[in-house]
C-alpha positions in Angstrom: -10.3 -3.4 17.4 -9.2 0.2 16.7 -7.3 0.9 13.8 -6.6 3.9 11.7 -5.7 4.0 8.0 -1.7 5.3 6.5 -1.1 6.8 3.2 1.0 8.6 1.6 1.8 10.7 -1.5 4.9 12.3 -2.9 5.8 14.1 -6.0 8.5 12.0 -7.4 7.6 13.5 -11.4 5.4 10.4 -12.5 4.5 13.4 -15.0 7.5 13.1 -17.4 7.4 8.9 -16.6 3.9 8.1 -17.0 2.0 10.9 -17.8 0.5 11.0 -14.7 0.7 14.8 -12.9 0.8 15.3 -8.9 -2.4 17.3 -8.9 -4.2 14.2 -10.4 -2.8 12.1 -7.5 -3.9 14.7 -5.3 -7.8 15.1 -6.5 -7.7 10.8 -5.9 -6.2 11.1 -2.5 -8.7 13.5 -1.7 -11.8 11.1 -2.6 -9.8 8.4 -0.8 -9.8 10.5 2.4 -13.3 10.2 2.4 -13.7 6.3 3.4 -15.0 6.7 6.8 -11.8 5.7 8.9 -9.1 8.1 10.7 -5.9 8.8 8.1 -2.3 9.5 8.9 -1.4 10.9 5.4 2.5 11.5 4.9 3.1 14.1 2.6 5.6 15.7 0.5 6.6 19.1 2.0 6.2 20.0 -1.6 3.0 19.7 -2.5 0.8 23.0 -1.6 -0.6 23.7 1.9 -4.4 23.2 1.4 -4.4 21.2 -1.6 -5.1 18.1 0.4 -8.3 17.7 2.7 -8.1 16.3 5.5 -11.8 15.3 7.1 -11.6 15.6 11.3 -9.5 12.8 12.7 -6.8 12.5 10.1 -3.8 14.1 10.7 -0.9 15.4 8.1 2.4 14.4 8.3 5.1 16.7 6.2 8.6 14.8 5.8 11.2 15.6 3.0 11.8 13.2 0.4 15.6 12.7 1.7 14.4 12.0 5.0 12.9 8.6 4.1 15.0 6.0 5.4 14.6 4.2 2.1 16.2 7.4 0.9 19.2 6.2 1.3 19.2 3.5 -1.2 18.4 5.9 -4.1 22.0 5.6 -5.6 22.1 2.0 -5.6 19.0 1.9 -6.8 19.8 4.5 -9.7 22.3 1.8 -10.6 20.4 -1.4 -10.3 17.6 0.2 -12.3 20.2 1.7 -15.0 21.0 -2.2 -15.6 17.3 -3.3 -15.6 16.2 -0.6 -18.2 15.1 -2.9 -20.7 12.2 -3.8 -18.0 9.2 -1.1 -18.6 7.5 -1.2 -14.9 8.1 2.1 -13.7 9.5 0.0 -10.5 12.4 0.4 -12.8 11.8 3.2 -15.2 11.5 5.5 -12.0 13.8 5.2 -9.2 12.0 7.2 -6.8 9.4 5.7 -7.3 10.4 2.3 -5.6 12.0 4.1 -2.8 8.2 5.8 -2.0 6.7 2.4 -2.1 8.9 0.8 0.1 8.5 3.9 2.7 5.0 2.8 3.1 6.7 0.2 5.9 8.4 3.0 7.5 5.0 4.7 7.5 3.4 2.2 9.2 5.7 1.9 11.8 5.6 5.8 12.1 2.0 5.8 12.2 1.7 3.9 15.1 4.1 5.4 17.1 1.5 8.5 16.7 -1.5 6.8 17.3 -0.3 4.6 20.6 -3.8 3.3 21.3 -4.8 2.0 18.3 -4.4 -1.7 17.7 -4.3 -2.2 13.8 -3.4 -0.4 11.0 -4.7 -0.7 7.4 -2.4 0.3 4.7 -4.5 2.8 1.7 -2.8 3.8 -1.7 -3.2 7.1 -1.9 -5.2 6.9 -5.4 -7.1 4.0 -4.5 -10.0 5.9 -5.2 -9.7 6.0 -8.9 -11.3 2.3 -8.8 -13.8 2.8 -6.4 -16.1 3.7 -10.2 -14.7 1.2 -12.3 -17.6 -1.9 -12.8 -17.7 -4.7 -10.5 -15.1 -3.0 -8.2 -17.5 -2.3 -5.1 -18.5 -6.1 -5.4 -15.7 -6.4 -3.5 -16.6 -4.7 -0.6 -19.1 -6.6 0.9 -19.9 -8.3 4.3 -18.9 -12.0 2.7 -15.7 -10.6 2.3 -15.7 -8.8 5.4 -16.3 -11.6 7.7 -13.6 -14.1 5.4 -10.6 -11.5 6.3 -11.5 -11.5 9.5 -9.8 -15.5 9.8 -6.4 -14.2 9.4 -4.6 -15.7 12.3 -1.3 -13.4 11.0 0.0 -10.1 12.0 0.0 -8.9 8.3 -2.3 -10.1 5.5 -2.0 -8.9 2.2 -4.5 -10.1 -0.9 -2.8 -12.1 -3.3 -2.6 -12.7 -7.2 -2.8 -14.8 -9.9 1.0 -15.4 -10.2 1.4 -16.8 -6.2 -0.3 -19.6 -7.1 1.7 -20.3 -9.9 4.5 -19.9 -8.3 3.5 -22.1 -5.2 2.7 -24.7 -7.5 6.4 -24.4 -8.8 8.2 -24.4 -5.5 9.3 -20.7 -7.1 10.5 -18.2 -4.0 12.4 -15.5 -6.0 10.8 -12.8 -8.1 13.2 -9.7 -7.7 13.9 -8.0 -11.4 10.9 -9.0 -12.6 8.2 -6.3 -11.0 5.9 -9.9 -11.4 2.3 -9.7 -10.1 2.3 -11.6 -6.6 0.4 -9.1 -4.4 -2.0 -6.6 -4.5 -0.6 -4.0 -1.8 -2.5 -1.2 -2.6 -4.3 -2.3 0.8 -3.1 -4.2 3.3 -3.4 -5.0 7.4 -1.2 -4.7 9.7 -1.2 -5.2 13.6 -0.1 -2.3 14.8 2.7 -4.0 17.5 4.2 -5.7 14.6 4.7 -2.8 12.0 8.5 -2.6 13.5 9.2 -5.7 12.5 7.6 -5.8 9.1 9.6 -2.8 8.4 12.6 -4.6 9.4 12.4 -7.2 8.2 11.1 -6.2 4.5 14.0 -3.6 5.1 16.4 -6.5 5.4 15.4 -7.9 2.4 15.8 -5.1 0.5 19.1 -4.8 1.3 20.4 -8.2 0.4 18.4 -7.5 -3.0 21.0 -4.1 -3.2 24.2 -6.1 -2.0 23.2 -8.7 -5.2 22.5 -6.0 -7.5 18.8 -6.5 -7.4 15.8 -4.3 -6.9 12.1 -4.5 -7.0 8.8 -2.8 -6.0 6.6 -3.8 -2.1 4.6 -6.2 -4.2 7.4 -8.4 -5.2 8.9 -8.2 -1.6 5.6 -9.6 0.4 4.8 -12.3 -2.0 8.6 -13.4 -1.5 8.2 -13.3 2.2 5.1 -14.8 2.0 6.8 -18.2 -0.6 9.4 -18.4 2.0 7.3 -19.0 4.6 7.6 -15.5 6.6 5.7 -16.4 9.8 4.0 -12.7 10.3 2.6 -12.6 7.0 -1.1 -14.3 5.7 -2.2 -14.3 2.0 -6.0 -14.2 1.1 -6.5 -15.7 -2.3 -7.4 -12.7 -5.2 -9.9 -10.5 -4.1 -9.9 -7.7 -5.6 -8.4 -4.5 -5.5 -10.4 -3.2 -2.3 -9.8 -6.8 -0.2 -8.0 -5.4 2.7 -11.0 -3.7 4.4 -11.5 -6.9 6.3 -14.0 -7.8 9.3 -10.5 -7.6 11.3 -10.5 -3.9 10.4 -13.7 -2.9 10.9 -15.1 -5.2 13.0 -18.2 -3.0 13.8 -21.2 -3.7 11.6 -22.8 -0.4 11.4 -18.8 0.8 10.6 -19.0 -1.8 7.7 -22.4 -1.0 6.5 -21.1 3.3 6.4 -17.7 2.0 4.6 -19.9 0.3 1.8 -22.4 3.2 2.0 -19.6 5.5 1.8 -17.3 3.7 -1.3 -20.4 3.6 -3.2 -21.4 7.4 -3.0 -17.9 7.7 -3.5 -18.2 5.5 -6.9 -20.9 7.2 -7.8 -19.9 10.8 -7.5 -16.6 9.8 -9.5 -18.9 8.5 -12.5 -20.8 12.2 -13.1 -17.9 14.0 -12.7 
């Protein structure tokens, strides 16, 4: 299986929400860019030419904030979120900031009309990084995991969390407004002939969130899909933040072996810096 990786990273002013400034976001994407798989990074025009470095194989993609088709639900989602304020997730604090997550669908799809020939696609936050030196994070990445990913019979398969269980156990299928924990889609896989219709279709849902005066982040959208029974969609139980490099992705063992090679020197140089 071929597949590339898609990020993407936009200066929405996380600064005056979170504290958190662009050029931080850009130092992690850079460490991220070096996992050892081709990116298609999408990139606000914004951010300085040569600030991000791209390794051979990736490839930049420049596109205006107000060109994301998600774009167009910023006022409605200025509105929703004015109502939800009481809510601290930035999901809510940070309009803009929904709007970027939920481009990451868009992305996708966008990603493999450029790259035609390959045949999955692995979703990468682009400050993923900052986790590859926390303790017991690259316990994730290992060949056990590898190998259990690899059974997803899906198109999609995202890692979930604590809270799907819950819910599952409570026939619960709803969780817009609440920004709750369901899935960790920082990573996640996607076959490349299906991003379409994943984007569609989490599109669509979006929408009839809007039209009930609803909004929420693309965590709460593919557990939702995933309690309703969405047939493209598979759930791994909690694996950690790095989960989504599955066997399915890199189904090459001397591939996995430089991926775990290369998150931990990647780990490593994080922890003297």
């Amino acid at each position: 299986m071929k597949c590339s990786a898609v990020t993407g990273l936009y200066d929405i002013g996380r600064r005056s929400a979170d504290g958190r400034p662009i050029d931080r976001y850009v130092a992690w994407l850079n460490e991220t860019l070096r996992l050892p798989i081709p990116f298609t990074i999408f990139l606000d025009p914004a951010i300085p030419d040569g600030a991000v470095r791209p390794k051979e194989g990736d490839v930049i993609v420049r596109k205006p904030f107000g060109e994301l088709a998600a774009a167009r639900w910023l006022a409605e989602v200025e509105s929703v979120c004015a109502r939800l304020a009481s809510n601290p997730d930035l999901t809510f604090q940070l309009p803009a900031y929904g709007i970027v997550l939920h481009s990451k669908f868009e992305w996708l799809e966008e990603a493999h009309s450029m790259r035609p020939d390959d045949s999955g696609l692995l979703w990468v936050d682009a400050g993923i990084s900052r986790f590859f030196g926390e303790p017991g994070r690259l316990r994730y990445v290992n060949q056990k995991l590898l190998e259990r990913m690899s059974a997803a019979s899906k198109p999609a398969c995202v890692d979930g969390r604590r809270d799907v269980a819950r819910m599952q156990r409570r026939g619960e299928t709803t969780a817009a407004g609440t920004s709750r924990p369901i899935t960790h889609a920082g990573t996640f896989f996607v076959k490349a002939s299906f991003a379409g219709q994943l984007r569609a279709d989490v599109f669509a849902r979006v929408e009839r969130w809007l039209g009930q005066g609803l909004w929420d982040n693309e965590q709460v959208v593919m557990g939702e899909m995933f309690l309703e029974g969405y047939p493209g969609l598979a759930m791994r139980r909690q694996t950690g933040i790095m989960g989504a490099f599955a066997r399915a992705v890199f189904p090459d063992a001397d591939l996995v072996h430089r991926l775990r090679e290369q998150l931990i020197q990647v780990g490593e140089d994080l922890r003297h810096k």
